[in-house]
Residue, then its C-alpha position, 0 to 999 in steps of 0.5 A: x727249382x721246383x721243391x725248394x720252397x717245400x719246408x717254408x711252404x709246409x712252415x706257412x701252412x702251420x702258420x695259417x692254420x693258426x693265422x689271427x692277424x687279418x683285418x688288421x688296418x696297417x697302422x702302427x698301433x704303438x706309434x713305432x717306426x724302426x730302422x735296423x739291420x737285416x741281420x738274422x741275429x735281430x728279432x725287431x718286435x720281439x726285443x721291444x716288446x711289440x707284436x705285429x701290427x705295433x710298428x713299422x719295421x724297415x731294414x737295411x744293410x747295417x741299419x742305416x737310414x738309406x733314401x728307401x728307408x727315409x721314404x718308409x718313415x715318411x709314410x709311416x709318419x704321414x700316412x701309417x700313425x708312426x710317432x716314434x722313430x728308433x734307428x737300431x744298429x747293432x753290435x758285430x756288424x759285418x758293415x763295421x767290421x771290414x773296409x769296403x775293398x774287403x767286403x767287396x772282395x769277399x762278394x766277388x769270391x763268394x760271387x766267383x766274378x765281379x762286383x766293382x760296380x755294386x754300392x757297398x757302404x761300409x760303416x768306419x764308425x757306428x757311432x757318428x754314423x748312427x748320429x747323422x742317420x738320427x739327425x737326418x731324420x729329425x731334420x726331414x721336413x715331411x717328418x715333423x719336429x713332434x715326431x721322437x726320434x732315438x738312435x739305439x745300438x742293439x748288442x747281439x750277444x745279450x739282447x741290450x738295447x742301450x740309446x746313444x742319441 
């Protein structure tokens, strides 16, 4: 196992010898609480326009609003200075694309075993799934009603950005 970190500890070493974010305090300095998709494809700071220690960035499979995400805007608002809320899924998403039978197939092939008992939560329609998501959190009661919130789909192919709710 030794050794294969080697290129990403090499990259972290350029990082430091440049390294101009420390003292910074945690707070969201642009008052921004994010919620997308793991996807590689999505640079969070970048396509808003933000640096770090401008938002609070959670991800989750899909980008949904999961319990752990829900808890990360809580305290983002409560504790961090979070007072917009962006809920950002994206174009070509694999949790759109397959059923939850094909997904998880695929896992277990990939896995060589079996995946029966993993949660895999699919996404039918993007949209009204970005809709509960969005309503869930303004409806939160530890995330307040003077708290913005915004469901956005993000398009991979181009970079847009377009607001749905």
């Amino acid at each position: 196992m030794s050794g294969g970190f080697d290129d990403l500890l090499a990259a972290n070493a350029e990082y430091v010898a440049d390294f101009h974010y420390g003292g910074f305090d945690g707070i969201a300095h642009a008052g921004i609480g994010l919620v997308t998709c793991m996807d590689s494809r999505i640079p969070p700071l970048e396509m808003l326009g933000l640096k770090p220690g401008d938002a609070k960035v959670l991800r989750s499979a899909g980008g949904r609003v999961t319990e752990i995400t829900l808890t990360g805007l809580v305290l983002g608002v409560q504790l961090l200075g979070v007072r917009r809320i962006m809920i950002i899924p994206h174009t070509r998403c694999a949790m759109a694309a397959m059923s939850e039978d094909e997904l998880r197939a695929k896992v277990e092939l990939a896995a060589g075993k079996p995946a029966g008992y993993l949660p895999i939560s699919v996404i039918p329609d993007q949209l009204e799934a970005l809709r509960r998501d969005v309503a869930a959190v303004r409806e939160h009661p530890l995330i307040g009603d003077e708290i913005l919130v915004g469901g956005f789909m993000y398009d991979v192919d181009n970079g847009k950005l377009t607001q749905i709710d």
